[in-house]
Each structure stands twice: as C-alpha cells, then as structure tokens.
N, CA and C atoms of all chains as a GROMACS GRO file, in nm:
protein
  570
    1UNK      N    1   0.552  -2.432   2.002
    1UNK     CA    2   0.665  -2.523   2.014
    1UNK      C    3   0.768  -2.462   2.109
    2UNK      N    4   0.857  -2.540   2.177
    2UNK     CA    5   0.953  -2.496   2.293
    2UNK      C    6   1.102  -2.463   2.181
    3UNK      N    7   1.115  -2.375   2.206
    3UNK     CA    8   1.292  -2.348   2.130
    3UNK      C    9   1.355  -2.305   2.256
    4UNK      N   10   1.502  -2.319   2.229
    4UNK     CA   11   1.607  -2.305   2.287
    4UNK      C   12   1.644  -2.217   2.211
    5UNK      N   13   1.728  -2.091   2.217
    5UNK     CA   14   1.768  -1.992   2.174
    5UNK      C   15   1.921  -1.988   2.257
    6UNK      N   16   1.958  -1.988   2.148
    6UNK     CA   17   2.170  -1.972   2.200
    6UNK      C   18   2.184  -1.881   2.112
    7UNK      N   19   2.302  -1.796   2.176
    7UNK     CA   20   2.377  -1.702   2.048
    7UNK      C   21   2.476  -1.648   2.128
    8UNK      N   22   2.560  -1.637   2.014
    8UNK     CA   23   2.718  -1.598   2.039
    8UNK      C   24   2.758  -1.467   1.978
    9UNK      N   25   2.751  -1.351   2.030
    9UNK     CA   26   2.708  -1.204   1.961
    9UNK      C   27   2.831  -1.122   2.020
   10UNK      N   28   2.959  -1.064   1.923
   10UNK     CA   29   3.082  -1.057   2.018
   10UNK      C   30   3.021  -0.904   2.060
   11UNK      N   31   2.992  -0.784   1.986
   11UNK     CA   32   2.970  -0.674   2.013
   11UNK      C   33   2.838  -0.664   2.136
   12UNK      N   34   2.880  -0.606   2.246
   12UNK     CA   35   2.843  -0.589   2.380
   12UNK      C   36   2.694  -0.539   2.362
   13UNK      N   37   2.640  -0.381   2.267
   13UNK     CA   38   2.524  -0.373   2.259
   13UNK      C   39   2.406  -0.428   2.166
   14UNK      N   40   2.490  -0.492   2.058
   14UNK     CA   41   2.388  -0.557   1.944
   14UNK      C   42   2.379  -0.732   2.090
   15UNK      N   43   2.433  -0.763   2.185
   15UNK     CA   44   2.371  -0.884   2.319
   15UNK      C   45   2.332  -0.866   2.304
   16UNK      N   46   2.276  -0.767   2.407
   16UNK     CA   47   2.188  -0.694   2.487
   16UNK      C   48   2.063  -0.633   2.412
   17UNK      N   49   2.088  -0.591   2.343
   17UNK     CA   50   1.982  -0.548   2.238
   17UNK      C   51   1.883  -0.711   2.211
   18UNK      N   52   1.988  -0.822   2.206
   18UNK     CA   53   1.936  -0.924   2.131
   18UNK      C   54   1.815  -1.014   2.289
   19UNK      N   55   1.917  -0.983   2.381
   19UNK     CA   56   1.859  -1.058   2.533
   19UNK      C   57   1.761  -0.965   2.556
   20UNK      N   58   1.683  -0.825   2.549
   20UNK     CA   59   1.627  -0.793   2.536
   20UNK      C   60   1.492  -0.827   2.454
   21UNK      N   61   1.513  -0.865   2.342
   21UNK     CA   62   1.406  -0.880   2.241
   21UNK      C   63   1.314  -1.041   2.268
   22UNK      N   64   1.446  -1.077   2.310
   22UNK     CA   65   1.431  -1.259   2.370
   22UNK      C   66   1.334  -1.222   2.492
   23UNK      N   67   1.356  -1.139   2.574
   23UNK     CA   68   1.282  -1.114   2.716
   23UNK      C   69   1.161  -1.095   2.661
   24UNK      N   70   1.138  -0.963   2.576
   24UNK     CA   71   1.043  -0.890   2.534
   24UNK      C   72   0.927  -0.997   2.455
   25UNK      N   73   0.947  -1.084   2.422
   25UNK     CA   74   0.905  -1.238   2.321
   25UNK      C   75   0.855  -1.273   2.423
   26UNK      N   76   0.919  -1.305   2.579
   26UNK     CA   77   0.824  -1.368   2.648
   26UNK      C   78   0.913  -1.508   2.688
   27UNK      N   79   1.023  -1.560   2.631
   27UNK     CA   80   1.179  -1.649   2.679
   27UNK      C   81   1.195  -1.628   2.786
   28UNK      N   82   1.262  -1.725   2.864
   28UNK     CA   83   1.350  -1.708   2.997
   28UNK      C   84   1.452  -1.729   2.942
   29UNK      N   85   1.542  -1.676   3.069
   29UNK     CA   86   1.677  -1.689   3.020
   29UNK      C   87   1.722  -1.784   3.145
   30UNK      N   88   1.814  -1.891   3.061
   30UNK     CA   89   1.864  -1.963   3.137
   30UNK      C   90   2.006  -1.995   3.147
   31UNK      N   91   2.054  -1.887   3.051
   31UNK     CA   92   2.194  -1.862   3.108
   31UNK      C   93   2.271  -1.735   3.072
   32UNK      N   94   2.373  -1.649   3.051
   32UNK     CA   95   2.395  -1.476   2.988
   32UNK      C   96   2.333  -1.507   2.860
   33UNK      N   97   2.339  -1.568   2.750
   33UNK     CA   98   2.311  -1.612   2.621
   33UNK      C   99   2.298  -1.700   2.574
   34UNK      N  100   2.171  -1.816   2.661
   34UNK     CA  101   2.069  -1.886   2.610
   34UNK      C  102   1.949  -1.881   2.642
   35UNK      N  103   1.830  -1.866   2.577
   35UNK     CA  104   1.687  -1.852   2.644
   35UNK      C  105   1.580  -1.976   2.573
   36UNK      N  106   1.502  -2.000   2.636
   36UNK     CA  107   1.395  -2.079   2.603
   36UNK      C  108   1.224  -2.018   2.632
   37UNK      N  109   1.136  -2.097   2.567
   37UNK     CA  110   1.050  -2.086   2.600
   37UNK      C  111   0.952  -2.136   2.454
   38UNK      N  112   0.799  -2.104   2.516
   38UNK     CA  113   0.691  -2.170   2.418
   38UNK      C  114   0.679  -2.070   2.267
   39UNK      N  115   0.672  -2.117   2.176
   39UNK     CA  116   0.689  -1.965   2.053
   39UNK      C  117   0.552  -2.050   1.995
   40UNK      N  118   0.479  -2.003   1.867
   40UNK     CA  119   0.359  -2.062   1.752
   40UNK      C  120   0.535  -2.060   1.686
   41UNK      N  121   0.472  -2.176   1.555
   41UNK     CA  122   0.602  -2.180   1.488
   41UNK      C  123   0.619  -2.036   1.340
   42UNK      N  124   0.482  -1.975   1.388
   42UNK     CA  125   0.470  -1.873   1.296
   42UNK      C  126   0.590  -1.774   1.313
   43UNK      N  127   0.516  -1.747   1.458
   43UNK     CA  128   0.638  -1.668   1.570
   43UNK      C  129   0.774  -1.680   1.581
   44UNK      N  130   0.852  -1.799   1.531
   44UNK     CA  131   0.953  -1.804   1.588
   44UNK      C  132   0.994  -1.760   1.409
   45UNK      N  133   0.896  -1.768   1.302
   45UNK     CA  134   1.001  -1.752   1.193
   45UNK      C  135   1.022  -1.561   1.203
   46UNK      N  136   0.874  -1.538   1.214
   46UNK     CA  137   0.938  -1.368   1.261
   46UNK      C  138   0.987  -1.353   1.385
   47UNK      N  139   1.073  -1.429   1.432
   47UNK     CA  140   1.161  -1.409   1.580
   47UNK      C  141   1.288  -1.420   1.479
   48UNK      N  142   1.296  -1.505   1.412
   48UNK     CA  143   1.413  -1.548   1.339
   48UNK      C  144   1.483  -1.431   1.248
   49UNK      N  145   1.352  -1.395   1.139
   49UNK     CA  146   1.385  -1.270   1.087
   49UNK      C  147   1.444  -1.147   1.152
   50UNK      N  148   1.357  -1.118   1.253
   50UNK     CA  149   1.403  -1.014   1.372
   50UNK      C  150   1.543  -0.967   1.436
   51UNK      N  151   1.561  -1.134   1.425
   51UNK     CA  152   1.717  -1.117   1.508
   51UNK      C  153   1.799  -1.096   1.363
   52UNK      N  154   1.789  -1.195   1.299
   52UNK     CA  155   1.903  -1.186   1.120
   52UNK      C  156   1.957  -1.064   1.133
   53UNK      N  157   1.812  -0.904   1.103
   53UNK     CA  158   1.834  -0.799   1.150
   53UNK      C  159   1.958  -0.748   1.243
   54UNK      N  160   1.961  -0.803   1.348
   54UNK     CA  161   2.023  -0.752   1.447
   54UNK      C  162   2.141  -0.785   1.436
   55UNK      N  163   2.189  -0.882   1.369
   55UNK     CA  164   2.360  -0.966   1.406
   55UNK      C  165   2.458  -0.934   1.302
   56UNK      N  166   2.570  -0.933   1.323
   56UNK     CA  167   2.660  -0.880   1.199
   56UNK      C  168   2.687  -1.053   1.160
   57UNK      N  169   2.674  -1.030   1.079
   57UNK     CA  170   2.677  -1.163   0.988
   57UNK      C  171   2.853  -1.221   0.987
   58UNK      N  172   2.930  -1.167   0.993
   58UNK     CA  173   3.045  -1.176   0.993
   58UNK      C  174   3.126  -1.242   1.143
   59UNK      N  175   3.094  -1.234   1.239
   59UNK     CA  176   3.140  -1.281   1.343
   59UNK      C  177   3.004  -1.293   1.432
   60UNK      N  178   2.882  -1.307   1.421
   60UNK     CA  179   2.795  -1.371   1.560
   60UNK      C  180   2.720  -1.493   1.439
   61UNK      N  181   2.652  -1.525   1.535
   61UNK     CA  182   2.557  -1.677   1.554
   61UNK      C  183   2.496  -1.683   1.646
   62UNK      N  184   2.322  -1.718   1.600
   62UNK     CA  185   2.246  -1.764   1.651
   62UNK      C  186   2.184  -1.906   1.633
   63UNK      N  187   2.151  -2.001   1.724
   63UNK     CA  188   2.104  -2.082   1.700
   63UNK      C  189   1.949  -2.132   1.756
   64UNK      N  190   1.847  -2.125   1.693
   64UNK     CA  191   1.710  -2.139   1.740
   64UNK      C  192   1.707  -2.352   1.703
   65UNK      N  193   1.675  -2.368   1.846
   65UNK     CA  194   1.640  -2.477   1.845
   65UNK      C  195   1.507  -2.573   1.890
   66UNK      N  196   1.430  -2.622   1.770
   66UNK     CA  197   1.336  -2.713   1.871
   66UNK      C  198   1.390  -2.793   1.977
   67UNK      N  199   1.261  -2.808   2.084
   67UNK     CA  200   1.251  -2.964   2.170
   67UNK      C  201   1.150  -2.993   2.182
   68UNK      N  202   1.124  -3.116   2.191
   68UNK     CA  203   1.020  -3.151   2.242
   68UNK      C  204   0.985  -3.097   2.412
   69UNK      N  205   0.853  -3.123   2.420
   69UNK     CA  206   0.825  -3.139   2.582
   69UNK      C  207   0.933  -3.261   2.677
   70UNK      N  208   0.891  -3.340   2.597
   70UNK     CA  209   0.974  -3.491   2.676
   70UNK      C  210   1.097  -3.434   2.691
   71UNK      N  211   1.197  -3.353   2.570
   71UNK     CA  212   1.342  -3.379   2.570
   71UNK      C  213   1.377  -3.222   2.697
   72UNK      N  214   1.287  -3.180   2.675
   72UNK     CA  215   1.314  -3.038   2.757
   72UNK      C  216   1.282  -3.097   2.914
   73UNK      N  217   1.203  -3.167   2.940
   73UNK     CA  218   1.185  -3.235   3.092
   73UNK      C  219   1.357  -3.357   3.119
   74UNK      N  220   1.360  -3.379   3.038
   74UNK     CA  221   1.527  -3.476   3.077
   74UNK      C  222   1.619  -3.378   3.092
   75UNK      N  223   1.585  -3.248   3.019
   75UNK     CA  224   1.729  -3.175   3.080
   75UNK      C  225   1.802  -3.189   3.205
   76UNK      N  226   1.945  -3.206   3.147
   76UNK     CA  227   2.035  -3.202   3.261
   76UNK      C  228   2.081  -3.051   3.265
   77UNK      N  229   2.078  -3.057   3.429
   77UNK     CA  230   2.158  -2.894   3.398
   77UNK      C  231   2.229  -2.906   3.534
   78UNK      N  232   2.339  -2.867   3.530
   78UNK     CA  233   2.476  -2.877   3.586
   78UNK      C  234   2.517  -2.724   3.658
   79UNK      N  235   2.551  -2.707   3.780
   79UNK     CA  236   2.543  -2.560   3.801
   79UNK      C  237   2.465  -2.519   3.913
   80UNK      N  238   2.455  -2.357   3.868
   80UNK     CA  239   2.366  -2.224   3.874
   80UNK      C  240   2.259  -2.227   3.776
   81UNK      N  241   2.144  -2.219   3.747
   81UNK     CA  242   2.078  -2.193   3.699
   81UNK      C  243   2.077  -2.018   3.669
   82UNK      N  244   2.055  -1.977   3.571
   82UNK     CA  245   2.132  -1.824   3.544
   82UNK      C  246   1.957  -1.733   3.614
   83UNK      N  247   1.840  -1.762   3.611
   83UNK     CA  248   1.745  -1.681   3.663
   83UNK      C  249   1.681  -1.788   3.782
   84UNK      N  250   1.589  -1.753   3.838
   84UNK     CA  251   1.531  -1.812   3.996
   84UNK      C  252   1.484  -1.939   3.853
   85UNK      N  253   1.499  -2.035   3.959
   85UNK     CA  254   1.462  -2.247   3.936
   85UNK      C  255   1.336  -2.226   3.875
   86UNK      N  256   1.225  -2.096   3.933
   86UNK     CA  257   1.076  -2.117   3.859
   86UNK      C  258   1.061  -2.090   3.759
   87UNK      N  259   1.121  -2.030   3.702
   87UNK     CA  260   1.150  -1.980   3.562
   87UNK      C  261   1.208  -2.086   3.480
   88UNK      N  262   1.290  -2.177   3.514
   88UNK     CA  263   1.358  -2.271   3.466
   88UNK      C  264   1.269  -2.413   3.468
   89UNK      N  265   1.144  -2.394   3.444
   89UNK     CA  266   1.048  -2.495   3.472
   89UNK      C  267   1.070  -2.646   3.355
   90UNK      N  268   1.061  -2.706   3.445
   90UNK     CA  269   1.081  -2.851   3.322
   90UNK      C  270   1.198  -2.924   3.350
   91UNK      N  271   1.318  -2.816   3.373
   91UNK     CA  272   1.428  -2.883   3.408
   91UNK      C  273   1.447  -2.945   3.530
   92UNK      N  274   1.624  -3.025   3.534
   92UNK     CA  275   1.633  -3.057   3.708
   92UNK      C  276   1.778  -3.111   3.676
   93UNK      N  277   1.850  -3.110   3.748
   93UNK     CA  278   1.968  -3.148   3.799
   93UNK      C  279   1.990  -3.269   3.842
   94UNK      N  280   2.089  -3.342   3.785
   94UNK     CA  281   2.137  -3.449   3.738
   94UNK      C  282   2.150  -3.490   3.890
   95UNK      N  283   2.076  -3.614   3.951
   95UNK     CA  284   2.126  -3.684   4.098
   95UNK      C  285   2.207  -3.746   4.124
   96UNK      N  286   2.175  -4.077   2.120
   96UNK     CA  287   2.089  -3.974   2.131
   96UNK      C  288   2.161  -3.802   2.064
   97UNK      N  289   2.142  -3.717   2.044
   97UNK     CA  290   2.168  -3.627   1.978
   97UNK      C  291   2.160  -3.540   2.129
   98UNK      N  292   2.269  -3.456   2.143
   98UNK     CA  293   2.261  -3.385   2.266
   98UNK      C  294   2.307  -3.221   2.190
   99UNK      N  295   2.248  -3.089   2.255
   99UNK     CA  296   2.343  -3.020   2.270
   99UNK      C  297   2.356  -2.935   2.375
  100UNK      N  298   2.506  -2.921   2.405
  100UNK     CA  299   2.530  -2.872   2.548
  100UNK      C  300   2.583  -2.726   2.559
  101UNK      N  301   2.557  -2.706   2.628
  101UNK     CA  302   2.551  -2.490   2.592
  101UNK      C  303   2.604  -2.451   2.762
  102UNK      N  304   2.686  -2.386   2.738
  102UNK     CA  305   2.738  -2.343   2.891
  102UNK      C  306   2.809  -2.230   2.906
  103UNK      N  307   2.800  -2.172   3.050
  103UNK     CA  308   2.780  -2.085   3.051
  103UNK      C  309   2.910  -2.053   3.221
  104UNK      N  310   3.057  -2.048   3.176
  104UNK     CA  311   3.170  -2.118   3.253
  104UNK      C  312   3.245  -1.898   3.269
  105UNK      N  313   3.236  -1.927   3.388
  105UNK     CA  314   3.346  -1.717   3.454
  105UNK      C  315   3.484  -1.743   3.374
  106UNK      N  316   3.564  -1.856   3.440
  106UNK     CA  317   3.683  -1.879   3.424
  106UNK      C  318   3.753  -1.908   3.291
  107UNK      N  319   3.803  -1.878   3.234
  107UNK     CA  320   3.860  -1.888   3.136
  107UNK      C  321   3.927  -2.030   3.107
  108UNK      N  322   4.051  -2.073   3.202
  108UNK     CA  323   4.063  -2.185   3.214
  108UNK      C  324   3.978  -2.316   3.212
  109UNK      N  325   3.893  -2.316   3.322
  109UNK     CA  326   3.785  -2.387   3.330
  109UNK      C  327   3.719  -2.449   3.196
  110UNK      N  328   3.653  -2.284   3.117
  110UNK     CA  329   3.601  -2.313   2.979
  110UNK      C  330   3.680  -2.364   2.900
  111UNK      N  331   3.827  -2.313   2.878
  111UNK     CA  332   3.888  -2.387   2.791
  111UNK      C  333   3.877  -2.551   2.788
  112UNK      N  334   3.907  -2.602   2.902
  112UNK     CA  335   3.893  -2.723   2.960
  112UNK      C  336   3.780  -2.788   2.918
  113UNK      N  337   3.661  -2.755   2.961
  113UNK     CA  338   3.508  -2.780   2.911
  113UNK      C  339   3.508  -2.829   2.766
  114UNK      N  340   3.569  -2.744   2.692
  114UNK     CA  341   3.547  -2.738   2.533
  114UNK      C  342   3.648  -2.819   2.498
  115UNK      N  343   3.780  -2.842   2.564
  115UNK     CA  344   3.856  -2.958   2.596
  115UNK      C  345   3.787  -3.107   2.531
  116UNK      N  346   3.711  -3.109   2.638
  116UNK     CA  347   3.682  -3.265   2.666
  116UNK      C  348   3.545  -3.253   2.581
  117UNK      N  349   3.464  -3.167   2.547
  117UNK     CA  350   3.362  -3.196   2.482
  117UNK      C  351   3.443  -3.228   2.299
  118UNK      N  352   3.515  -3.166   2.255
  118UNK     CA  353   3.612  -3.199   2.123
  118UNK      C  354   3.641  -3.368   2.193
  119UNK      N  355   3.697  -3.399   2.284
  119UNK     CA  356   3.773  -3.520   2.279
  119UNK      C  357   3.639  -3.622   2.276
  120UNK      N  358   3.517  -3.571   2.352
  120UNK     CA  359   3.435  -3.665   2.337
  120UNK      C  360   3.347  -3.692   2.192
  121UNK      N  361   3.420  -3.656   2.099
  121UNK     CA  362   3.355  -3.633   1.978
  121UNK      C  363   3.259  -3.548   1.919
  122UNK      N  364   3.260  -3.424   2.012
  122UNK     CA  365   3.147  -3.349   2.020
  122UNK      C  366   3.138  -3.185   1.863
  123UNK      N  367   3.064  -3.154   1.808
  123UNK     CA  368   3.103  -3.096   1.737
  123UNK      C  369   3.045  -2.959   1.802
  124UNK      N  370   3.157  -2.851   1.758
  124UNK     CA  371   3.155  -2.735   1.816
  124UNK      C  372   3.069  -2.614   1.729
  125UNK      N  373   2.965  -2.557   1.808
  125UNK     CA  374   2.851  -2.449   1.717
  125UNK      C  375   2.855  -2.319   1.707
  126UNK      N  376   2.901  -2.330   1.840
  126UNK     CA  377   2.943  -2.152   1.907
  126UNK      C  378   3.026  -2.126   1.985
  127UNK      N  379   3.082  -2.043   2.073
  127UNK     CA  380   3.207  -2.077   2.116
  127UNK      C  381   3.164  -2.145   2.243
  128UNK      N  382   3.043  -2.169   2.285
  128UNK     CA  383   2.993  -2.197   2.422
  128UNK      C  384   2.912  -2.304   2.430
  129UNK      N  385   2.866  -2.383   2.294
  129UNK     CA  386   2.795  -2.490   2.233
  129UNK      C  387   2.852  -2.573   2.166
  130UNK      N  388   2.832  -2.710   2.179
  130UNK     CA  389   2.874  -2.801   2.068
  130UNK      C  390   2.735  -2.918   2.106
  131UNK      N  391   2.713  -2.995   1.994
  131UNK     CA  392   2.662  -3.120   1.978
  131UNK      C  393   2.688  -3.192   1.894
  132UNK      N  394   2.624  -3.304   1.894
  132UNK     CA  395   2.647  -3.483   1.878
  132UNK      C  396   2.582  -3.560   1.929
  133UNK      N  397   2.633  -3.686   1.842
  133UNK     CA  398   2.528  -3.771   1.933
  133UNK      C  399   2.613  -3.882   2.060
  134UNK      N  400   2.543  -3.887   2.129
  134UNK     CA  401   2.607  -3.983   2.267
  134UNK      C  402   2.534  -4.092   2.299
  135UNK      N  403   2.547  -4.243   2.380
  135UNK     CA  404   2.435  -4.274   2.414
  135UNK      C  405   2.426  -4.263   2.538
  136UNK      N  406   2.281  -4.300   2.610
  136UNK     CA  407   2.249  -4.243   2.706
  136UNK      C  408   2.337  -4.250   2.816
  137UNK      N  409   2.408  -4.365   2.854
  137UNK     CA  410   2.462  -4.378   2.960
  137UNK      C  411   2.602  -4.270   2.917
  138UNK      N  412   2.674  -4.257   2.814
  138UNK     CA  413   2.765  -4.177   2.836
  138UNK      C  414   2.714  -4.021   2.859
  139UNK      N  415   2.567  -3.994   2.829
  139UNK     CA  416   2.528  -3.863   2.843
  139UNK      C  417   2.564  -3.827   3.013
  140UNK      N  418   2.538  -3.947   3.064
  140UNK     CA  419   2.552  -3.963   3.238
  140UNK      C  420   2.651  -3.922   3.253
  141UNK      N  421   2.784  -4.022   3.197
  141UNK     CA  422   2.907  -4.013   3.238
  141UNK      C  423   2.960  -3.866   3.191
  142UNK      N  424   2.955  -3.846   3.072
  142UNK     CA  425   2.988  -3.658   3.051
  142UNK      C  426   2.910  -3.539   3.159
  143UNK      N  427   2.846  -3.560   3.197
  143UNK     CA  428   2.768  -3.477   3.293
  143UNK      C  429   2.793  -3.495   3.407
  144UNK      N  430   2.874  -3.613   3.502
  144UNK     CA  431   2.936  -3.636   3.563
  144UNK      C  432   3.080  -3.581   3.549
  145UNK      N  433   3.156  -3.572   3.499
  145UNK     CA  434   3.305  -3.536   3.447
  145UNK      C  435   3.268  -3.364   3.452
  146UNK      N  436   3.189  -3.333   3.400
  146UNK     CA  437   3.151  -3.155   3.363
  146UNK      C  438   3.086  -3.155   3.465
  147UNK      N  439   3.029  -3.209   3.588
  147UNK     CA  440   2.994  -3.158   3.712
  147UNK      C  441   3.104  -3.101   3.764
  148UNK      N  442   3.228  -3.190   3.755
  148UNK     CA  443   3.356  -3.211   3.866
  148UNK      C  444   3.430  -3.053   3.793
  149UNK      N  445   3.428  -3.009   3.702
  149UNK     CA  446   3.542  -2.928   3.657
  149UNK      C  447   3.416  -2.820   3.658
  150UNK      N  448   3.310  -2.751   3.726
  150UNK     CA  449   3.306  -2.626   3.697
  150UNK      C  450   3.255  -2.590   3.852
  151UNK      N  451   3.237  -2.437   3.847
  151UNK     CA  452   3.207  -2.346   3.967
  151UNK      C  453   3.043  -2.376   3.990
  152UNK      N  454   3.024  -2.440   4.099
  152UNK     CA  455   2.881  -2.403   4.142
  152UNK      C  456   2.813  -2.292   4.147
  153UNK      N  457   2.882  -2.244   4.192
  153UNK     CA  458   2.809  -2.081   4.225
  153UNK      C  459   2.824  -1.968   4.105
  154UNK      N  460   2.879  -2.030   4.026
  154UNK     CA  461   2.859  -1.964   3.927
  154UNK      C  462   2.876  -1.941   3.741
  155UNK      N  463   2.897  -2.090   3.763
  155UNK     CA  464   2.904  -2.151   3.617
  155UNK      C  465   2.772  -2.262   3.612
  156UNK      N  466   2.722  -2.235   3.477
  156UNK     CA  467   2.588  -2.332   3.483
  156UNK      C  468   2.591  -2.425   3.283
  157UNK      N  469   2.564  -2.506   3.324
  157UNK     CA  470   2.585  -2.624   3.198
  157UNK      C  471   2.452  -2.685   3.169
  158UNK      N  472   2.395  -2.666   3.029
  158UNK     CA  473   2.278  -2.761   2.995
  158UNK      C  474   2.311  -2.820   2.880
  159UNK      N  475   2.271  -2.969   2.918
  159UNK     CA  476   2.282  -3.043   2.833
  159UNK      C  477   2.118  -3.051   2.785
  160UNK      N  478   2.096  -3.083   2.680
  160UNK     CA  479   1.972  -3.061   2.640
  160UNK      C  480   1.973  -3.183   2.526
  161UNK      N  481   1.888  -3.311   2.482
  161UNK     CA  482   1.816  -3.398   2.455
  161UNK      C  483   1.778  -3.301   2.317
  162UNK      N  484   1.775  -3.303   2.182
  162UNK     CA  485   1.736  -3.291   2.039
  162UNK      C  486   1.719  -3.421   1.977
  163UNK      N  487   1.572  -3.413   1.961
  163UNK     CA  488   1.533  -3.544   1.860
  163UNK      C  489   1.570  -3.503   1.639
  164UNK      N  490   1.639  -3.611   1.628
  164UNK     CA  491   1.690  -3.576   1.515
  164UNK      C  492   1.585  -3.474   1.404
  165UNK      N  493   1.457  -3.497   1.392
  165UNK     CA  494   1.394  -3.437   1.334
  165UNK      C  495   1.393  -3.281   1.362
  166UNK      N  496   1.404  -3.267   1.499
  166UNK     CA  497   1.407  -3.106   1.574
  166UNK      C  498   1.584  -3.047   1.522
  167UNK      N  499   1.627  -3.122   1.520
  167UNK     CA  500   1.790  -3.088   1.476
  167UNK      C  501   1.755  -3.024   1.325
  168UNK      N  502   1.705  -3.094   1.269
  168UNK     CA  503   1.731  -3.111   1.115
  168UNK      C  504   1.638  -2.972   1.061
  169UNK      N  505   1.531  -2.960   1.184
  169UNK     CA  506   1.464  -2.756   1.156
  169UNK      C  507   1.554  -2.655   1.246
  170UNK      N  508   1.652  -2.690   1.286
  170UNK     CA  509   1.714  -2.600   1.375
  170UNK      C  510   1.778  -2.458   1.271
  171UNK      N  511   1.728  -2.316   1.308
  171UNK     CA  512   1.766  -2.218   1.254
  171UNK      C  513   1.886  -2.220   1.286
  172UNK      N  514   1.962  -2.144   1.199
  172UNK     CA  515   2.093  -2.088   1.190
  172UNK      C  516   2.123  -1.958   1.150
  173UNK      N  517   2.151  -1.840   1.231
  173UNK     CA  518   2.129  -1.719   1.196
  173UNK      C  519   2.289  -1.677   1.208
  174UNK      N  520   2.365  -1.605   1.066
  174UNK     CA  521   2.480  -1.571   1.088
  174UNK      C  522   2.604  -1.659   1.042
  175UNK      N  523   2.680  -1.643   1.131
  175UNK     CA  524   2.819  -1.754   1.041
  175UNK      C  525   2.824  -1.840   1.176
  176UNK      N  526   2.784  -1.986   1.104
  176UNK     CA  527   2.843  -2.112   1.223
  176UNK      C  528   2.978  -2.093   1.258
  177UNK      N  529   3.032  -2.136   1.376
  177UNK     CA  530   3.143  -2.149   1.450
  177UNK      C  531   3.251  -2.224   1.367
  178UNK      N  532   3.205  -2.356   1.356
  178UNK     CA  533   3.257  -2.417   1.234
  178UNK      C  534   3.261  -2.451   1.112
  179UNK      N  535   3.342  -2.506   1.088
  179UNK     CA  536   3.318  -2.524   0.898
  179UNK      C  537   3.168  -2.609   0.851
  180UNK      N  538   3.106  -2.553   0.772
  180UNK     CA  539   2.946  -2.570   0.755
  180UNK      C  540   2.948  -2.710   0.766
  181UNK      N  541   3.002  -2.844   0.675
  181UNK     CA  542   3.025  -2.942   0.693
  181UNK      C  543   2.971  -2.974   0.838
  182UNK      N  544   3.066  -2.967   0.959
  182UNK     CA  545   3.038  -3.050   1.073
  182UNK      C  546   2.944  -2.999   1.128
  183UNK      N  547   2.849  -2.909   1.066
  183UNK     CA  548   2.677  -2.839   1.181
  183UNK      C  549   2.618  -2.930   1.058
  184UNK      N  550   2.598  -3.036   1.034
  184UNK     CA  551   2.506  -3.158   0.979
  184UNK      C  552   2.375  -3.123   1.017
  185UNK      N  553   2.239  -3.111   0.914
  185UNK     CA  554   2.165  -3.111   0.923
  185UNK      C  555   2.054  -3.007   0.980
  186UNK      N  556   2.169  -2.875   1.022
  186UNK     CA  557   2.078  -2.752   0.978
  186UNK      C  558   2.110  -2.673   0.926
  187UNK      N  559   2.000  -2.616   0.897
  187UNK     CA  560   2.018  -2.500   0.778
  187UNK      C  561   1.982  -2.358   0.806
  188UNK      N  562   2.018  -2.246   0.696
  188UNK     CA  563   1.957  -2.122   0.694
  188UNK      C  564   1.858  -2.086   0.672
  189UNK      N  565   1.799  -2.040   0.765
  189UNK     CA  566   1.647  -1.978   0.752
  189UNK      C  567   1.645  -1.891   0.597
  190UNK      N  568   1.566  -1.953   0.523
  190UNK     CA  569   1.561  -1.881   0.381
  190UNK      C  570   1.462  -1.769   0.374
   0.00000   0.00000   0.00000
C-alpha cells in the first residue's frame, strides 16, 4: 500500500534519526518532513512501532497515511518538489 | 472530497499566512505544517490556486493530497495530535 508519512519532530536529532529510517525503509522524501512510498501493510505496522520508539510523546507527531494509487496520481503539488521530479513519481503540478 | 495538505514554506510569514487561510477555509489543523478536511473538487482548484500565489517557487513546496474516507479512518497517529483529539475525526492510535 502507498503511505504518506508526515511528522512534526521539534528535537533536531530524534528528525533526522526519523528521515533516516524513512530513507532506510525505502520512502522518498518529498519534502524536509514528509515521505511516501509502497510499504506490505505488515510493514508499515512495524514501521509504525519503530518510529513510536523514536518520538517523545510529549511534543512530536507522526502521521502515517494511506492512498490510493488513483488519489496519489491527482496529487497537486505546488512549488519545489523537495528531491529530483523522478523520485516524486505519480505526482504533477496543478496547470 | 477529503484532502490533506502538508507544506513545506522558508518564510515564516508566508507560513503563517498559509495556515491563515487553510483555518479560514475550514481546514482542520494536524501538525504544525498539515491540516485536512473535506473540500469539493472545484474549491480544491481554487485553494491551490490562492496557495500557488502566496509561496516561494524556488523554495517552498505544497501537497495537497486526495484521502478516500476509508484510508483516513486507518490513518496512524503516532504521539500527541496538534489539536484537540476531537477535530483529527476518524483516526486513531496505533494500539
């Protein structure tokens, strides 16, 4: 399944630690702190666990989100794209 | 349609602004850089139009992203929501 991965993580190395693990999974990143990509839905619950781990419960948030194929091809995206357009596959910019 | 829009704004001002008009458009706020709701399609246009005009090309990037209610309603939640649990309708904590 395609998730969207957002998170709002105020302490600088528990990010990075986190955009790391997202890379390491095999996500693009499509912006400082949102990534996407294909997960098994097995995968994403130990992706889920993984991170819990990592976040101080008290001030961050993560949000793992399904899409469909269809809803991930309508993306609008407005901008810079945060890594090279091929990586950002599916999407396109609003005409 | 159920949208959520995640962005990713240098300027401070700018973002404030962003998060501005996404509150005025009825939008509910997830993270400090996310909010969703639902819109219909043609205003998805017109908000993506308006949030074209107010950010940096070169270096602010905005996705609006398409969630079918069922994909909302499995959306993980890792940590403390942004807002009061009430207005994040329909997801929950990974148990």
């Amino acid at each position: 399944m395609r998730v969207v991965i957002v998170y709002d993580i105020s302490d600088d190395g528990k990010r990075f630690k986190v955009a790391r693990v997202l890379e390491q999974w095999g996500l693009a990143r499509i912006q400082r702190s949102a990534f996407t990509g294909y997960l098994q839905v097995a995968r994403v619950r130990d992706l889920a666990r993984k991170l819990e781990a990592m976040i101080d419960f008290d001030s961050d948030v993560i949000h793992i989100i399904p899409v469909q194929p269809q809803d991930w091809a309508r993306v609008i995206v407005l901008g810079k794209p945060y890594w090279v357009a091929g990586r950002v596959e599916g999407a396109h910019v609003l005409s």
